[in-house]
N, C-alpha and C positions, 0 to 999 in steps of 0.2 A: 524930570527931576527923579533923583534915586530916592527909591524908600527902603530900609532895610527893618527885617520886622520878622520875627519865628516861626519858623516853620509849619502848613499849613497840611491834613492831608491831601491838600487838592494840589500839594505842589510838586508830586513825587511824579506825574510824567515829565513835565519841564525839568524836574533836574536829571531825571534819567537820560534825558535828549542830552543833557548839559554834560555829565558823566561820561556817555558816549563817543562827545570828543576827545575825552581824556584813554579812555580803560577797552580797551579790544576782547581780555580776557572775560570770558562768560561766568565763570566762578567767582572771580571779584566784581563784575558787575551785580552778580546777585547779591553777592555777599551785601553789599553796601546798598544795595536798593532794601534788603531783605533789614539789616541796619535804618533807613529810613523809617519805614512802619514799628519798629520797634520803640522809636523815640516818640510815639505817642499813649504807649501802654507802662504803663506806670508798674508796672511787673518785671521790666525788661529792664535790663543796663542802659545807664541813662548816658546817651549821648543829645547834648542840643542841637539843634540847626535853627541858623536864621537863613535865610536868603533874601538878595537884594534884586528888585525889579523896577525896571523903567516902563512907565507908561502900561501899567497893570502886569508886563512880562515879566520872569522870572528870568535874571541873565546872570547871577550867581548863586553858590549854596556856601555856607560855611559848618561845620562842624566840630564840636568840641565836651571834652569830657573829665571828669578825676583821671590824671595823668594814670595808667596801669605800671604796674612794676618794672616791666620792664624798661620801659620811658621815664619812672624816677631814679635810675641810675644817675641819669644825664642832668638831674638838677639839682641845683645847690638849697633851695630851701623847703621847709616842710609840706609844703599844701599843693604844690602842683597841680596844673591842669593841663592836656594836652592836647592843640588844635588837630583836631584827628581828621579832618578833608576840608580842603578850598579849592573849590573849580566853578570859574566863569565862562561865560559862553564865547567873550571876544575879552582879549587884553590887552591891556595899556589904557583903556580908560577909565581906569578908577574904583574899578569895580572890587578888587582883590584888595587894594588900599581899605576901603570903606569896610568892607567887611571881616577884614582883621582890628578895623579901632574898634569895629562893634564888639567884638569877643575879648577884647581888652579892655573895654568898658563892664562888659557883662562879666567875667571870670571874676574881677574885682568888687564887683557887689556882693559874688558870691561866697570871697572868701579866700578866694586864690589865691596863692602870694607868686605866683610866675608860672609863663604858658612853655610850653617844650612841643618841639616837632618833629620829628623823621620824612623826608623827602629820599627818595630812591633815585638811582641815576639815572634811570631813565625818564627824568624829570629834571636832572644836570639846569637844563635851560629855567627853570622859574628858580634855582638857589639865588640869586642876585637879588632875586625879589626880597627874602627873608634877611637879606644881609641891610638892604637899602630901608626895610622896614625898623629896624634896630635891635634887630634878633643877632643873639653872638653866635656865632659858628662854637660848638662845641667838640664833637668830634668826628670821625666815619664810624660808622655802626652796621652792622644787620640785623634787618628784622627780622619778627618769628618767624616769619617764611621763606628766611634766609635770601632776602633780598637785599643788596648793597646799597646804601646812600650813606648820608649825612643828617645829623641831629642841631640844633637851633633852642636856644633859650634865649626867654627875657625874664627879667623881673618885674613885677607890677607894682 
């Protein structure tokens, strides 16, 4: 049975492993590990993570935060929040589903009025996921680091 539930620091080597499938680059590996430990210091930008684990294992992470400037371009009401990383260890089983309701659950307690996202193309293959989840395609975009993808909103 999946449990999904916030982020722990005991659970930054599991999603490191988990990230590792995803991310090659050793500066954005740190960057977002080094992002991890930050989301427990109440001094630092606050990003959330929940992660969801079977059977005591960590086999996803989600992350999310107050939408940054550059990512409220792309949406239409005032309070944005934006899912800033989702990486599972295996997919198609539910894992990436459950843990985007969680952040749609959770941004709307908080206050959010709708999540916005950027995916890069070299991640081309999970867009379908965002479309089938009921995120609108909004437009192509680059990000700060001048990487090309595609931006995603919903309303909450």
């Amino acid at each position: 049975m999946m449990n999904i539930r916030p982020k722990k620091e005991d659970d930054d080597l599991a999603i490191k492993e988990i990230y590792s499938l995803y991310w090659t680059d050793k500066y954005f590996l740190k960057h977002t590990l080094e992002r991890l430990k930050d989301s427990l210091d109440p001094l630092a930008p606050k990003i959330s993570y929940f992660v969801a684990e079977e059977d005591s294992v960590v086999v996803g992470v989600i992350g999310f935060r107050g939408a940054p400037l550059h990512m409220q371009f792309f949406s239409k009401t005032s309070n944005p929040a934006e899912l800033y990383i989702l990486a599972v260890k295996n997919q198609k089983f539910g894992v990436g589903k459950n843990l985007i309701k969680k952040i749609i659950s959770e941004t709307k307690k908080l206050g959010y009025t709708e999540i916005v996202l950027f995916s890069s193309v070299s991640f081309k293959n999970s867009w379908s996921f965002y479309d089938h989840m009921g995120f609108e395609r909004v437009e192509s975009a680059i990000a700060p680091n001048e990487e090309q993808g595609q931006t995603w909103r919903v309303e909450l």
